[in-house]
N, C-alpha and C positions, 0 to 999 in steps of 0.2 A: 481448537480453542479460539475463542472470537473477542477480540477486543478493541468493541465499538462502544459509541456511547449506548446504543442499547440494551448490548449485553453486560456493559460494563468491565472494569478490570480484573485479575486476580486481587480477594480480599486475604489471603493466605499465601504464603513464602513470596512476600513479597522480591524478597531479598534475591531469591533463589527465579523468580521470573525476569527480574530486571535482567539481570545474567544470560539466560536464556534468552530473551529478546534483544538485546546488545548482542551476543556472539551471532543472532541471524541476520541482523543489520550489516555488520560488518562485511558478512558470507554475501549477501545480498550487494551490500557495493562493488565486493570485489566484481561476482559473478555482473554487474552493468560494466562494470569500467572492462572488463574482457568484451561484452558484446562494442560497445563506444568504439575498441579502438579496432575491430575490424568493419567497423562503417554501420552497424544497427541501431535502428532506434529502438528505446524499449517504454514499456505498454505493461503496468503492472494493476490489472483488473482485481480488486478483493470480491471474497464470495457475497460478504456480505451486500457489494454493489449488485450484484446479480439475482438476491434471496429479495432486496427490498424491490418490490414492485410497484410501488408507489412513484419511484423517482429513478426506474429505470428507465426508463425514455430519457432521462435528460443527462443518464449514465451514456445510454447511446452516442446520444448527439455530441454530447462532450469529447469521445471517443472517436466521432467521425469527423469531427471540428481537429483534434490533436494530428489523424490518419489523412490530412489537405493540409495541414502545419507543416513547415520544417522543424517544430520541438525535437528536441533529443528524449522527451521520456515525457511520461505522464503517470501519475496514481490515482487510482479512481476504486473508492474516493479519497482525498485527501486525508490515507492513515495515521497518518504519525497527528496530524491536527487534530484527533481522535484520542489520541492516547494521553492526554493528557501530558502530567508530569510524574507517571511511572518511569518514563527513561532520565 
């Protein structure tokens, strides 16, 4: 399930996705702060960055610009600034 501005949000349980996308989040931080503290940087590609074609080039670059950074992480593309204010 995809939720992007394109495909947009769940319009049904709402209640019951909030939930579910909070307890991934959570699993999701834990699982970074495990790779952080044995020295990895982390690189979190959505599919949807890879389905739009349109602005996959500048997913690349963006990607190849983070991979000559010393950043500790990057999301591509900026999911959660996507989701609105379901979480």
């Amino acid at each position: 399930m995809a939720f992007s501005t394109a495909t947009g949000t769940p319009k049904q349980n709402i209640d019951t996705w909030a939930k579910k996308i909070n307890a991934t989040v959570a699993r999701d931080d834990m699982v970074y702060f495990k790779f952080k503290k044995i020295g990895w940087r982390v690189a979190v590609i959505w599919e949807c960055a890879i389905r739009d074609k349109i602005h996959l080039q500048d997913q690349i670059n963006t990607l190849a610009g983070w991979l000559k950074s010393e950043s500790e992480y990057i999301e591509i593309p900026e999911f959660f600034a996507e989701l609105g204010d379901l979480l």
